[in-house]
TIGUFI-328714 format. One line per 3 residues: number of its first residue (from 1); for each residue x, y, z of N, C-alpha, C. Coordinates in steps of 0.2 Angstrom, whole numbers, plus 5000, padded with zeros to 4 digits. Example, Ala and Ser with C-alpha at 12.3 -4.5 7.8 and 13.67 -1.06 7.14 Angstrom:
! residues 2
1) 5066/4972/5039/5062/4978/5039/5066/4984/5039; 5064/4989/5035/5068/4995/5036/5064/5000/5039
! end
This chain:
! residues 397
1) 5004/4994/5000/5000/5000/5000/5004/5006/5000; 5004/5011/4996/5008/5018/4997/5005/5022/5002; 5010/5024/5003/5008/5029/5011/5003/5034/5009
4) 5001/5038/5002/4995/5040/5000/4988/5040/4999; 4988/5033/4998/4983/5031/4997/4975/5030/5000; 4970/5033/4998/4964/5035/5001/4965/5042/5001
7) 4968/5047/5001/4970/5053/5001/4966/5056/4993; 4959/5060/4992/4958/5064/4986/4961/5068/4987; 4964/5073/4979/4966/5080/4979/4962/5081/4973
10) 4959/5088/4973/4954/5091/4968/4961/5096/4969; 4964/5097/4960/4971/5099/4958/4968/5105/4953; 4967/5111/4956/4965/5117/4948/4970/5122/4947
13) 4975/5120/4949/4981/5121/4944/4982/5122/4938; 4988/5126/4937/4990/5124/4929/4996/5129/4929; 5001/5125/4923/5007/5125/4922/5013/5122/4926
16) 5015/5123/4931/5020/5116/4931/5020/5118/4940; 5021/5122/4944/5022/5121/4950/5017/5117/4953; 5011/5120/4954/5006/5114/4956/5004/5107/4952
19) 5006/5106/4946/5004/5101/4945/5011/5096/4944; 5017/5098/4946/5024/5095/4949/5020/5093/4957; 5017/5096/4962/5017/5095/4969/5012/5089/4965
22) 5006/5089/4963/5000/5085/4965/5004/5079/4959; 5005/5079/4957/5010/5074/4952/5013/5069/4958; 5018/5072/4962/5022/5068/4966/5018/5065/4972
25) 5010/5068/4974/5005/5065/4980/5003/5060/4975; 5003/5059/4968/4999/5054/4964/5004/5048/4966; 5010/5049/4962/5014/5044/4964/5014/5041/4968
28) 5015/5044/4976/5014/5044/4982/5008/5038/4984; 5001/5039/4979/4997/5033/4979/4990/5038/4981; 4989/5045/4981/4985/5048/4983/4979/5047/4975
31) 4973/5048/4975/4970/5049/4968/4968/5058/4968; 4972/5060/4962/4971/5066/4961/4967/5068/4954; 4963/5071/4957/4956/5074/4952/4963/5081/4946
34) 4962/5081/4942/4963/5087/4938/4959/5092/4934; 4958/5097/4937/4952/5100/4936/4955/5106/4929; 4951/5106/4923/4953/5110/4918/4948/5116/4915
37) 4948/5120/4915/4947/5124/4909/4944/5120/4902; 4936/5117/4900/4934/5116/4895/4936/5118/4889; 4938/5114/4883/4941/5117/4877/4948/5119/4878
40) 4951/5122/4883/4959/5124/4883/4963/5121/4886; 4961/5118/4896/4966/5114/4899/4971/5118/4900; 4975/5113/4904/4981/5116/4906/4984/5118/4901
43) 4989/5125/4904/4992/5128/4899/4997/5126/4897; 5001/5121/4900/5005/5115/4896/5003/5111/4891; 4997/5109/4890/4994/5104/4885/4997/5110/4877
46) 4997/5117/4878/5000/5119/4870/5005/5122/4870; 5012/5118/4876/5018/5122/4876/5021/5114/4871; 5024/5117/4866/5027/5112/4861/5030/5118/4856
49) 5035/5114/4852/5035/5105/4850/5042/5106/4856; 5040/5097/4854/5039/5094/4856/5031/5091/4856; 5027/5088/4851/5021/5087/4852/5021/5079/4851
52) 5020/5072/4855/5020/5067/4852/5013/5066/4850; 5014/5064/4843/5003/5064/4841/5000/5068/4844; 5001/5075/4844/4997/5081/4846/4997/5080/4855
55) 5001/5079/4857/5000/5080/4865/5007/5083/4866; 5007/5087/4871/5012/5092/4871/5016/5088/4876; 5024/5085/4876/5027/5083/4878/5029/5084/4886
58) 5027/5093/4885/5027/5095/4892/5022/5094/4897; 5016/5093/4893/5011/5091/4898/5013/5085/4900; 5014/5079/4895/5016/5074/4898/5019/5071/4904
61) 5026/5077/4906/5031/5076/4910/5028/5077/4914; 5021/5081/4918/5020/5084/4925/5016/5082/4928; 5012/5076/4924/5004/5074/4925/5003/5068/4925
64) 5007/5064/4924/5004/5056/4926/5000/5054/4934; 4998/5049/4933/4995/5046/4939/4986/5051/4940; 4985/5054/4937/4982/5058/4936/4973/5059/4932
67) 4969/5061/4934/4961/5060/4932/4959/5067/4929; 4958/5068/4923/4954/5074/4922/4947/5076/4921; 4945/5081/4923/4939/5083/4924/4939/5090/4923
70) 4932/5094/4915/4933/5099/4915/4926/5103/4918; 4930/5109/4920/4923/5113/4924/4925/5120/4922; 4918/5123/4921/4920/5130/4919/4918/5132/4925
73) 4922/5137/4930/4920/5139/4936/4919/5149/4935; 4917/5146/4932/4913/5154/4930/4904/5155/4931; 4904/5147/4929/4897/5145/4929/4894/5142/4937
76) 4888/5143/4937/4886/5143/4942/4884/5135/4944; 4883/5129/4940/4883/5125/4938/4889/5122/4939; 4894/5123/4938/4903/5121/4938/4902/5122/4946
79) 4903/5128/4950/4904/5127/4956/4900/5125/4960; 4895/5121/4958/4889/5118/4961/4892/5111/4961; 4896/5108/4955/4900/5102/4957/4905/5102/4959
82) 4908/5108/4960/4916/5107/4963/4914/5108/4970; 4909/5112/4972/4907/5110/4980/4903/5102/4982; 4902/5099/4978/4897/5093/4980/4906/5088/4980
85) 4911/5089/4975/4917/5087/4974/4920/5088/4981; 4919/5094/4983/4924/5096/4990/4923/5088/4996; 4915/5090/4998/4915/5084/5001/4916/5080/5000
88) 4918/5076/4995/4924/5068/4996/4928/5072/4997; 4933/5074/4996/4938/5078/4997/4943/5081/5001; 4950/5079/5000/4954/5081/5007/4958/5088/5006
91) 4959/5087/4999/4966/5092/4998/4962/5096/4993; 4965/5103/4991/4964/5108/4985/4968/5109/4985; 4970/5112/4978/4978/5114/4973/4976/5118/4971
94) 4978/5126/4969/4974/5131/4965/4983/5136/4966; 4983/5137/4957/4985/5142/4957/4982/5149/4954; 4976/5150/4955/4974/5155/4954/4976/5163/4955
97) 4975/5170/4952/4977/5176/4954/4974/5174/4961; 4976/5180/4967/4974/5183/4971/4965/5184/4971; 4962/5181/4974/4954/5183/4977/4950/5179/4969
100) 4954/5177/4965/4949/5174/4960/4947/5168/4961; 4949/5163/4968/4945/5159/4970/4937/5160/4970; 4940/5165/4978/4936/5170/4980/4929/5173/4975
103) 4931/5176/4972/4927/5178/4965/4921/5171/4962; 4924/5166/4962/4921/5159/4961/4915/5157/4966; 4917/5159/4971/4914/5159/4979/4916/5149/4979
106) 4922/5147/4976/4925/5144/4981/4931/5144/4983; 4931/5150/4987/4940/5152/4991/4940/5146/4998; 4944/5150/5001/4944/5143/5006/4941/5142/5011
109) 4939/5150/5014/4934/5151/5018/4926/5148/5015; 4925/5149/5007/4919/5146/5007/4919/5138/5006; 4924/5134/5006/4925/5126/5005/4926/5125/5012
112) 4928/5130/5019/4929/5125/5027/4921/5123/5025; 4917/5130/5024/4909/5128/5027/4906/5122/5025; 4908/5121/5018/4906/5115/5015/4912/5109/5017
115) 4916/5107/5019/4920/5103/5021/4926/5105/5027; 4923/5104/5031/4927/5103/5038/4933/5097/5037; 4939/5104/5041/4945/5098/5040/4949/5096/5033
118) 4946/5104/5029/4950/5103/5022/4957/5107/5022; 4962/5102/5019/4967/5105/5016/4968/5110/5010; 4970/5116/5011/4969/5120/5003/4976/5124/5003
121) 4979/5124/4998/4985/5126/4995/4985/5130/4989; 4986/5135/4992/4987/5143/4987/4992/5145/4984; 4995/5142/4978/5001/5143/4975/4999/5151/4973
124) 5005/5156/4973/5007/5161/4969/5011/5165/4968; 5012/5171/4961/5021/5170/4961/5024/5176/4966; 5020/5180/4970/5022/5186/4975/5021/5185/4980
127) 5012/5181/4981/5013/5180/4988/5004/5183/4988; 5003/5182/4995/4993/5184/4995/4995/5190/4996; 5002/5194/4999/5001/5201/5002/5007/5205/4999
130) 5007/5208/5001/5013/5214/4999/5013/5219/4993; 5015/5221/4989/5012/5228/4984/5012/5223/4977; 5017/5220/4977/5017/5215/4969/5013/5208/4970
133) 5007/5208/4973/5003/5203/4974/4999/5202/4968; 4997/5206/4965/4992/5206/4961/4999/5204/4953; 5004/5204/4952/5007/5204/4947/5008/5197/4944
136) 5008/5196/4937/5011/5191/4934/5015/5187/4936; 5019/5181/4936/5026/5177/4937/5027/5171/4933; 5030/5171/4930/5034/5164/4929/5040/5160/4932
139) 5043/5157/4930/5048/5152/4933/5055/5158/4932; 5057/5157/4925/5061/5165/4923/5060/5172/4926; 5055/5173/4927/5053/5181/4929/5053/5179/4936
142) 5053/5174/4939/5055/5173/4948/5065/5172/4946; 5067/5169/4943/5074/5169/4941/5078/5175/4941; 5073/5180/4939/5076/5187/4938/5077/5191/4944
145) 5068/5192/4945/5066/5196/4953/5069/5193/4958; 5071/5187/4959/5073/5183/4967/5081/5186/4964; 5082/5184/4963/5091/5185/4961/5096/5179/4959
148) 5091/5175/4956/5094/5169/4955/5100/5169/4946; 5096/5172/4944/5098/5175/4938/5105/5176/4938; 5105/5182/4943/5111/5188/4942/5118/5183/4946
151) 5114/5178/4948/5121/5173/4951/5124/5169/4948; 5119/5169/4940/5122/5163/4936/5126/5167/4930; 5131/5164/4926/5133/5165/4921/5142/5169/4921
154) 5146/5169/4917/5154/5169/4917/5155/5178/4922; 5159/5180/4927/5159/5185/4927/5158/5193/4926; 5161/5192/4919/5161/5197/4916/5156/5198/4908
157) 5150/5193/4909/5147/5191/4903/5139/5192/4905; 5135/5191/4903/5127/5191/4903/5124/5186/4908; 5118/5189/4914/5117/5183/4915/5114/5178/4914
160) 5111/5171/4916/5106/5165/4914/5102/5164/4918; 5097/5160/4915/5093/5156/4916/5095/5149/4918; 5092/5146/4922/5093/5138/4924/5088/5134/4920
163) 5088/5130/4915/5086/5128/4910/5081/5125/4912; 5080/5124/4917/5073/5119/4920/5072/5124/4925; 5063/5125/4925/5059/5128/4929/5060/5127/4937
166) 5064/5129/4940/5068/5126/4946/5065/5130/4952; 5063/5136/4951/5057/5139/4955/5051/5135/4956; 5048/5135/4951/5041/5130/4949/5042/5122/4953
169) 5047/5120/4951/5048/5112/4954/5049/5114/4961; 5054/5117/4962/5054/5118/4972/5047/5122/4975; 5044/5126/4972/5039/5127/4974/5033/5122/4976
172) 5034/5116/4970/5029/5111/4971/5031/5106/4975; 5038/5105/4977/5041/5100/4980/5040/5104/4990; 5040/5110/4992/5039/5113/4997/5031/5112/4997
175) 5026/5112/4992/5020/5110/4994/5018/5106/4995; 5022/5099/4992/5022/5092/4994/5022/5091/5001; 5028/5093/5002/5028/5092/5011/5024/5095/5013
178) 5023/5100/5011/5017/5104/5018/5010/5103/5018; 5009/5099/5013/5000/5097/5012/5001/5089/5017; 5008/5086/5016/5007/5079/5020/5009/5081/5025
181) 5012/5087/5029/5010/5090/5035/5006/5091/5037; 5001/5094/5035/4993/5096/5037/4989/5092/5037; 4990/5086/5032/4988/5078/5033/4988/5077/5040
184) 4995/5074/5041/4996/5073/5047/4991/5078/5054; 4994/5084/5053/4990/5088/5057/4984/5087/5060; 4981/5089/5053/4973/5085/5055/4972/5079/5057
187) 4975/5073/5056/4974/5068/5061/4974/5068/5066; 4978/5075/5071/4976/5074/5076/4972/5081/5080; 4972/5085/5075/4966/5092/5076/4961/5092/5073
190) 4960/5089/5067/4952/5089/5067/4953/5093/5061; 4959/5098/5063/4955/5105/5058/4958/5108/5050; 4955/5111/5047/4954/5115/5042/4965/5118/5040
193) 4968/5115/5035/4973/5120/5037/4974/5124/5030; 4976/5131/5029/4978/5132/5023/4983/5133/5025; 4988/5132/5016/4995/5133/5015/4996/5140/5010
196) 5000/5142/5012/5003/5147/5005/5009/5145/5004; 5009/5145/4997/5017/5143/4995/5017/5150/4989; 5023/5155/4989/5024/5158/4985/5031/5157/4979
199) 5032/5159/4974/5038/5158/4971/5044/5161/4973; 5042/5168/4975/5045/5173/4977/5048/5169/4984; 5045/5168/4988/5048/5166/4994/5050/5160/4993
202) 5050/5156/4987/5054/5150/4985/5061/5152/4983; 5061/5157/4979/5066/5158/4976/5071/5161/4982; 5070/5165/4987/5075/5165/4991/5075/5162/4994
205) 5071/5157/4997/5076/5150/5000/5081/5149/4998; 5082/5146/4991/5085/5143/4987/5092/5147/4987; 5090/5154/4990/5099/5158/4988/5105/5155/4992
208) 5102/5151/4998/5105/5147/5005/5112/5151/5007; 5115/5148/5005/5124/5154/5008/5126/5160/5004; 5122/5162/4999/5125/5166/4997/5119/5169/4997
211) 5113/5171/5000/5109/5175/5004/5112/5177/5012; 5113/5171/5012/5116/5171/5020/5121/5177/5020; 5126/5175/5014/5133/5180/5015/5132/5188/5014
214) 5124/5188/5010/5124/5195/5009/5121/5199/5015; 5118/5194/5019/5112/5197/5024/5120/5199/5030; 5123/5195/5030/5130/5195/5037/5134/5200/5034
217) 5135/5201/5026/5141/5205/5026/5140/5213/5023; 5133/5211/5020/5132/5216/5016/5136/5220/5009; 5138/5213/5007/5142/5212/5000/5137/5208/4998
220) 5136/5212/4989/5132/5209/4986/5137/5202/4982; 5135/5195/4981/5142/5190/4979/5141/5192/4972; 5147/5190/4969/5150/5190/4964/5148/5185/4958
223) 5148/5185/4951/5147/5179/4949/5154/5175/4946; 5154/5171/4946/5162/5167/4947/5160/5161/4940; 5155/5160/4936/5152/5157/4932/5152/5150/4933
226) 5156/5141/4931/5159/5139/4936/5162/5136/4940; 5163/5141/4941/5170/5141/4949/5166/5142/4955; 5169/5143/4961/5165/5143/4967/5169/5149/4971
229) 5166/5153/4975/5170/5158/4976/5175/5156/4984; 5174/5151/4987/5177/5146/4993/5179/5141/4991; 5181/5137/4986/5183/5130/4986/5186/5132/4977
232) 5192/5128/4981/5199/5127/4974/5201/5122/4974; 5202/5116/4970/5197/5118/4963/5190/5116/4963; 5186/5119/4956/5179/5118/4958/5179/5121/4953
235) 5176/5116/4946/5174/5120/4939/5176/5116/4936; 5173/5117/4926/5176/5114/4922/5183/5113/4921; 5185/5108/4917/5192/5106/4915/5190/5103/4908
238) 5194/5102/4904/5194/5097/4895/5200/5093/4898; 5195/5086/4897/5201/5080/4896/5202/5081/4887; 5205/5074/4888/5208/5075/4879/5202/5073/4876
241) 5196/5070/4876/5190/5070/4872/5184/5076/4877; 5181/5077/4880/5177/5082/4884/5178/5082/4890; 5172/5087/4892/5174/5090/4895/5171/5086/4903
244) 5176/5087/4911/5173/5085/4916/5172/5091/4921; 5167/5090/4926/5167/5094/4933/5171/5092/4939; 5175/5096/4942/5178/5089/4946/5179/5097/4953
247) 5180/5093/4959/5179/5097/4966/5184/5097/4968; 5184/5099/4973/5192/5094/4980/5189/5101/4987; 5185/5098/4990/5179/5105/4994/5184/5105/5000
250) 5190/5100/5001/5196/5100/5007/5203/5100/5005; 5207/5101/5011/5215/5101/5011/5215/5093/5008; 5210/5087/5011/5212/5082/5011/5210/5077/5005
253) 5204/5082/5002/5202/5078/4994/5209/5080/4988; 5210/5088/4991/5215/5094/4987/5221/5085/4987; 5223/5084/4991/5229/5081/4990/5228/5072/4987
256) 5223/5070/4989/5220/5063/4985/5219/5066/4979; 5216/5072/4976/5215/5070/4967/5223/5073/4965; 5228/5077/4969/5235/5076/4967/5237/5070/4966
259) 5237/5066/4970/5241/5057/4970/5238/5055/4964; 5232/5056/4963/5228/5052/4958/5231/5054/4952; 5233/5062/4950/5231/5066/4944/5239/5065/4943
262) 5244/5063/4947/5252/5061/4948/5255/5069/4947; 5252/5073/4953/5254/5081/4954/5257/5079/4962; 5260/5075/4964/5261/5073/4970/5267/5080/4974
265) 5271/5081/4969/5273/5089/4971/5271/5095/4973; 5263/5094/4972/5259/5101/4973/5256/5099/4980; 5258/5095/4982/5255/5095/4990/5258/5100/4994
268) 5261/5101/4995/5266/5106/4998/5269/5109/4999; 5269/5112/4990/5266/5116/4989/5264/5124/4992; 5267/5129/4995/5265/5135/4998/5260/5137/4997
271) 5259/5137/4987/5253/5141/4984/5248/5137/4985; 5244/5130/4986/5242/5126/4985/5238/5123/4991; 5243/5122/4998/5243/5118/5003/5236/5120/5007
274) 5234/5125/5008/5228/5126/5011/5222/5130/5006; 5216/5130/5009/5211/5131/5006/5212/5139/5003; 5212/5142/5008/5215/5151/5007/5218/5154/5002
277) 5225/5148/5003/5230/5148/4996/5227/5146/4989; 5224/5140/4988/5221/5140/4985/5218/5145/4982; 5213/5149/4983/5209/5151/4982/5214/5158/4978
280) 5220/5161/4983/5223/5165/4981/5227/5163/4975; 5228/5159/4973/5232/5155/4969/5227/5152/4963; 5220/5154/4961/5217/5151/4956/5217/5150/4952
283) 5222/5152/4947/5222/5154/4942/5226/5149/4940; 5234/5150/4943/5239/5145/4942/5239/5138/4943; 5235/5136/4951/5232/5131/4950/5226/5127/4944
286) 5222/5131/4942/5219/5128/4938/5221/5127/4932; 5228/5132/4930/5230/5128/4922/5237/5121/4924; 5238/5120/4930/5242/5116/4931/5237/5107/4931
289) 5231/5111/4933/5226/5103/4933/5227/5102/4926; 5223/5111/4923/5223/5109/4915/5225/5104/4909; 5232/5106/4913/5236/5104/4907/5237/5096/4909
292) 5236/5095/4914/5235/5087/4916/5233/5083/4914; 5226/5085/4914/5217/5082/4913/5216/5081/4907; 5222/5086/4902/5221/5084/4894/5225/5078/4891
295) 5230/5074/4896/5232/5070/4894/5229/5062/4893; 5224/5063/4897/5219/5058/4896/5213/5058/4894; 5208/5053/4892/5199/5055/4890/5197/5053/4896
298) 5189/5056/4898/5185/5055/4901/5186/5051/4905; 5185/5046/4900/5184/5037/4905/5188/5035/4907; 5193/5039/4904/5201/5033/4910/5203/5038/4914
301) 5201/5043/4915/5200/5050/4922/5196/5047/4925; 5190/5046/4925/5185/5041/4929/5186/5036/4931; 5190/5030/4928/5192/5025/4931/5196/5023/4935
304) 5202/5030/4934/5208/5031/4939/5206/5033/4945; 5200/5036/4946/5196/5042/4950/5192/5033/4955; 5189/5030/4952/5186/5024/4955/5190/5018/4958
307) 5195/5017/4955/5203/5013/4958/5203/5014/4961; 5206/5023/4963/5212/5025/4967/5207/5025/4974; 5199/5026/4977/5196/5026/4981/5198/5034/4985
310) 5198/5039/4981/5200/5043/4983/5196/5049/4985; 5190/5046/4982/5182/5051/4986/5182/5056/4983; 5186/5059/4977/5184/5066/4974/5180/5066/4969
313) 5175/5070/4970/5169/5070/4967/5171/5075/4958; 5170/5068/4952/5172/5071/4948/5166/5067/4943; 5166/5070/4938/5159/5068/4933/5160/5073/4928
316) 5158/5069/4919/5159/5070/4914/5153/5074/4914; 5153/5082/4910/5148/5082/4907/5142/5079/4903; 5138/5075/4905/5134/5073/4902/5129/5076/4894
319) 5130/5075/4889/5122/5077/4886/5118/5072/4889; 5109/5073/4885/5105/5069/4889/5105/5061/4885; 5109/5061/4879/5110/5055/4876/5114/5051/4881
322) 5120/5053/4885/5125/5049/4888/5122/5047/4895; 5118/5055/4897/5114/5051/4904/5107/5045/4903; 5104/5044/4897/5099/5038/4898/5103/5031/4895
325) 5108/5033/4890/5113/5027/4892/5118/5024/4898; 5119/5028/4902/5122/5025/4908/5121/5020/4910; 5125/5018/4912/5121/5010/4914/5121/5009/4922
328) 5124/5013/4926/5121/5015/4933/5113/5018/4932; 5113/5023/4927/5106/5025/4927/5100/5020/4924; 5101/5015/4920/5098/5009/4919/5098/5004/4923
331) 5101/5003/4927/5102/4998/4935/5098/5000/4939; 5097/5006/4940/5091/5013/4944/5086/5009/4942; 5084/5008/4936/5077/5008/4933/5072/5013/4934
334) 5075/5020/4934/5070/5024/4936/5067/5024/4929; 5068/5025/4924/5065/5025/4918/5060/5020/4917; 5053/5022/4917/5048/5018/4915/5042/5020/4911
337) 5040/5015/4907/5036/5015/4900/5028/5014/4902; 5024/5018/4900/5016/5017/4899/5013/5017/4892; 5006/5016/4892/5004/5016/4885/4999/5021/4887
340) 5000/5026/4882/4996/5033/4883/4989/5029/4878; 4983/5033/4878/4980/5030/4875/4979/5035/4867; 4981/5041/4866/4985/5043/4859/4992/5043/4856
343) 4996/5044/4861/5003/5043/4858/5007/5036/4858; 5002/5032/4861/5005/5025/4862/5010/5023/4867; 5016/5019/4868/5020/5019/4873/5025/5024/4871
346) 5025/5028/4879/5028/5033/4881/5035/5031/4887; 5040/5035/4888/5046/5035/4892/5046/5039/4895; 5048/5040/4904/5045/5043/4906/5052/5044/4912
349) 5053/5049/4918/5057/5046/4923/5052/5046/4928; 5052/5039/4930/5049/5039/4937/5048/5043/4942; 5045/5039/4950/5046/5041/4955/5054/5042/4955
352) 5057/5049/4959/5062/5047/4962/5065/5045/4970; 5058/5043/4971/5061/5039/4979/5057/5034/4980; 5062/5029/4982/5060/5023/4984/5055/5023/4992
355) 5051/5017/4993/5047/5017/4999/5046/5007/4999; 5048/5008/5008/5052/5000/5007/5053/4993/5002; 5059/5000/4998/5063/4996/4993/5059/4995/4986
358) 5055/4998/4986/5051/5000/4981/5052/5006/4978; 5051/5006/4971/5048/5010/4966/5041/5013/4964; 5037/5018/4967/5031/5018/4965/5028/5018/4959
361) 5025/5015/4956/5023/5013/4950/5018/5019/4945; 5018/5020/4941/5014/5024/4934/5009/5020/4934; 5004/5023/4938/5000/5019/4937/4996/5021/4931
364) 4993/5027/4929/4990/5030/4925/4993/5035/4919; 4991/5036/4913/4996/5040/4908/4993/5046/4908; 4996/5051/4908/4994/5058/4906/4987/5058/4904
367) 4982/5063/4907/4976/5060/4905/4972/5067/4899; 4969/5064/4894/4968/5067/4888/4962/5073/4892; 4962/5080/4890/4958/5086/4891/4949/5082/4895
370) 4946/5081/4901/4940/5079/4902/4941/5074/4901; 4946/5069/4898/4944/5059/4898/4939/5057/4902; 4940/5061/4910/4938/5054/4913/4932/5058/4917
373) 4927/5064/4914/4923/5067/4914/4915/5063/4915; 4912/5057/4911/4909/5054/4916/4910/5048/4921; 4916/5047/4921/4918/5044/4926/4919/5047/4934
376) 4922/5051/4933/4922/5057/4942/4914/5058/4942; 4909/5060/4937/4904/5066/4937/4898/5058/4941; 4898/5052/4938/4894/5047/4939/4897/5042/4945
379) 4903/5040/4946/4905/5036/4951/4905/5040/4958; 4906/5047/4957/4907/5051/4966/4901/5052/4967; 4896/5055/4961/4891/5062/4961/4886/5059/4961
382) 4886/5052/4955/4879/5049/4954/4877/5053/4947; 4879/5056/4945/4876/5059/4938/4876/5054/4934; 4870/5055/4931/4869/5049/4924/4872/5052/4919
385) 4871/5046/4913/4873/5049/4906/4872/5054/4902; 4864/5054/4903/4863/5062/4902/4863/5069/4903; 4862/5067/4912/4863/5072/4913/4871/5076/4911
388) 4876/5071/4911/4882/5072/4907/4881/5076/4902; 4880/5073/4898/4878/5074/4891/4877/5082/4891; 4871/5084/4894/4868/5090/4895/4872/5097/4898
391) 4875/5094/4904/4882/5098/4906/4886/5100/4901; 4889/5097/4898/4892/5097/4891/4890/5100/4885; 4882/5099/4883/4878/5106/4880/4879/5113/4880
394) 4881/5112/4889/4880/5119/4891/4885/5123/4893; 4891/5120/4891/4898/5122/4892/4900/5121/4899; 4895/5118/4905/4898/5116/4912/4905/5112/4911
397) 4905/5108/4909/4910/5104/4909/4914/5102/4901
! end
């Protein structure tokens, strides 16, 4: 049995934070309802190409294990079922504007009345309060505003992007746990909890020491592209065929990838021998590894690195062709296949955590805009085929 299971989530979300959170309580074993916009759906069903057989690749990746149902919540009819929906129900997802719940008259204050001891989760990208609450956000536009941006990229050159929505992911992963907190809670209060999760307040989490340094020193840091501005070495290097990353975060890794890399002179080095030196020493030391690292390819760097048992953390640049051939990452079996029922069998990456020595299983494939529309409306509600039918006429669902 998965720890989630018996747990419903009514998910009205859309694009990747919340539906990353309610994705991993699927997995988990919870059943989550996804509730969409008739005719449009999540806004990922048209972020493509990437389209396999007209289904957007992105929607794919953030939505398995999952049941859809559409509701126009404009209509008075739509929230006549999403409150009759509440009572089965444990949890709510919504990343809606500020008060546009509310506006629906089902915010969270109007779903306690209707179900006592409900979970509800208010994802958004500033937050319920403060002067840019009412404002736009995305993953990139939190990259920007939090300062995550301005920490990426060569010193002297333009800043980046982090090429996966890594605000949006941690934002849903901070919601993960705190709705299975509130689970908990309520088993032993009884009561009602809302959560807020903001991006904005995601994104400075995530600054971790180099928020810390700025708050203690009041130096804004620097960008050092990458290299690390406390630990020598730390960065790319070219072996004789590509490129790898490699560490040494101590005096005593610093002297094991010496032995290994046959630099056994530089232990002792003046410039070298401590971290401090190092660091003042950056430059020199880095082309001394350089010239090293070019003597050899990747893999016989890596094998020497595995022989010698020497602990320093060193790893080839991957493309994503070389990471799904790994054959450690094929050991994992994290990679697992379902059969979609229009694009046919799909590839996927699993759970990524085990739960006593298990892997939790895909049970369900991406589900097509309203699939499973008489199925939630008739097996929870009791609606007949008709009356389906007739919702559907009418633009309710």
């Amino acid at each position: 049995m998965m720890p989630m299971q018996g747990v419903r989530i009514l998910d009205l979300s859309r694009m990747v934070a919340g539906a990353y959170c309610s994705m991993l309580l699927a997995d988990l074993g919870a059943e989550v309802i996804k509730i969409e916009e008739p005719g449009i759906g999540d806004d990922t069903r048209q972020w493509g190409p990437p389209y396999i057989n007209g289904e957007s690749a992105y929607f794919l990746s953030v939505n398995r294990n999952k049941q859809s149902l559409t509701l126009d919540l404009r209509k008075e009819k739509a929230q006549e079922i999403f409150r009759k929906l509440i009572q089965q129900a444990d949890v709510v997802i919504e990343n809606f504007r500020t008060g546009m719940m509310e506006k629906f008259h089902v915010g969270y204050r109007d779903l306690q009345k209707v179900k006592p001891g409900l979970i509800y989760c208010s994802i958004t990208g500033f937050g319920l309060s403060g002067p840019y609450k009412d404002r736009p956000a995305t993953d990139p536009i939190m990259q920007a505003a939090g300062g995550i941006m301005g920490l990426i990229g060569e010193p002297d050159g333009k800043p980046f992007r982090l090429a996966l929505p890594i605000i949006d992911m941690t934002a849903g992963l901070y919601a993960h746990g705190a709705i299975m907190a509130a689970l908990i809670a309520r088993g032993k209060d009884d009561q009602s909890h809302f959560i807020e999760i903001s991006l904005l307040d995601t994104v400075l989490s995530l600054l971790l020491n180099l928020g810390s340094n700025y708050l203690l020193t009041g130096q804004p840091p620097k960008r050092y592209g990458n290299a690390h501005p406390s630990i020598v070495p730390f960065n790319l290097f070219q072996t004789k065929d590509r490129q790898v990353f490699l560490t040494a975060s101590s005096d005593g890794r610093w002297k094991r990838l010496c032995q290994v890399c046959g630099l056994d002179h530089l232990i002792d080095d003046p410039r070298f021998s401590t971290t401090g030196a190092r660091i003042q020493h950056r430059a020199e030391l880095e082309k001394l590894l350089q010239d090293r690292l070019q003597e050899k390819t990747a893999d016989e760097w890596m094998d020497l690195m595995d022989k010698s048992g020497a602990g320093v953390p060193f790893a080839p640049i991957n493309t994503l062709d070389w990471v799904f051939k790994d054959p450690h990452v094929n050991a994992r079996e994290i990679v697992t296949e379902i059969t979609h029922p229009v694009t046919g069998p799909i590839k996927m990456v699993g759970m990524a955590v085990r739960y006593d020595n298990r892997r939790g299983k895909v049970r369900l494939p991406p589900p097509r805009l309203g699939e499973h529309n008489r199925e939630i409306l008739g097996r929870l509600l009791g609606y007949s085929d008709q009356e389906v039918e007739n919702l559907e006429k009418e633009g309710v669902i």
